[in-house]
N, C-alpha and C positions, 0 to 999 in steps of 0.2 A: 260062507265065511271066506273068506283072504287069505290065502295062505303064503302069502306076502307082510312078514313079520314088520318090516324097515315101515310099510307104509302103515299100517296100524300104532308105531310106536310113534313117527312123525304126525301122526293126527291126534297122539294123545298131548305128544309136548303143543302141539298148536291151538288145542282145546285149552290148554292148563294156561297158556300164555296169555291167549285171546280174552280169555275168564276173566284173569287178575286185571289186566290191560280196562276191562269194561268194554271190551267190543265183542260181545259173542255173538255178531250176525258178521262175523270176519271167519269166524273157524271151520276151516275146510272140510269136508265131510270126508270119509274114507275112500269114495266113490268118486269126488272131485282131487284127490291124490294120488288116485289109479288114474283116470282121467290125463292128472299134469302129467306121471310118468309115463302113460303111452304114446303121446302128444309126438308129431311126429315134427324136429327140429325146423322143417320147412317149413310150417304152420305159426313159426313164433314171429309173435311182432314184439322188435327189438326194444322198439321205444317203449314198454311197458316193465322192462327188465333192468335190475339193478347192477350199475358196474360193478364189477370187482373191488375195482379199485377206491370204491367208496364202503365196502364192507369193514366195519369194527369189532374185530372180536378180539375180548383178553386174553391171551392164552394161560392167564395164573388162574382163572377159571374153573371147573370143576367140566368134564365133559358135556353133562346136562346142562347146564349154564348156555356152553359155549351155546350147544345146538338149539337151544330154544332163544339166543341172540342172533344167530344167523337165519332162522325162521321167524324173528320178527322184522329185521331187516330187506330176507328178500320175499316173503310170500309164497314163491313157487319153490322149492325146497332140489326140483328137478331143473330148470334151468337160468342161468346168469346170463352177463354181459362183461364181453373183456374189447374196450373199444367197438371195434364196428365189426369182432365176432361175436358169435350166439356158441353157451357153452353147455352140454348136457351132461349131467350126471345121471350116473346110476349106482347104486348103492349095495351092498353085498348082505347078505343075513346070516353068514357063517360064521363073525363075529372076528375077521381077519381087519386090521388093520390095513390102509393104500403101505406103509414101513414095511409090516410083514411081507406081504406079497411083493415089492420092488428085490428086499431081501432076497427071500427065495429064486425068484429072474434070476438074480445075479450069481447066485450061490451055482444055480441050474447051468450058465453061461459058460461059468468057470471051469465046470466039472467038463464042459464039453472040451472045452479048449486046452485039457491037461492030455 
């Protein structure tokens, strides 16, 4: 078993999406998701990867929406393309928001600096 919640929950929206869509020989298995996220940045060929700058997502949206439009968009869920950089994510299972935790920094910054 995975004890890697993010990627079993990104294989279920990529199942569900792949389904409707009529492409279930697209849906990533759990193992080719552990796979992209160990994948080491230097190993990524750029030109396979989608820009940024061409991502469409609505933010009126509903969360689940958004993330299963940005997993039909870019494929690999772990890395983009911003120009003629390669961009990696990683993704948290503690259920923290990237707001909460810049928050917290900054709250943390402050306190030092008093």
């Amino acid at each position: 078993m995975f004890r890697n919640r993010t990627i079993r929950c990104l294989h279920m929206m990529s199942k569900e999406l792949f389904l409707r869509k009529g492409r279930a020989n697209m849906i990533p298995t759990i193992e080719e998701l552990q796979q992209m996220k160990e994948t080491d940045i230097r190993e990524i060929d750029i030109s396979q990867l989608k820009d940024i700058s061409e991502i469409q997502i609505d933010k009126k949206q509903s969360p689940d929406s958004r993330i299963r439009k940005y997993l039909e968009q870019v494929h690999n869920p772990y890395f983009i393309r911003s120009g003629e950089y390669v961009l990696k994510f990683k993704y948290s299972d503690n259920g923290r928001s990237i707001d909460d935790c810049l928050a917290e920094y900054v709250s943390k910054l402050t306190k030092i600096q008093c």
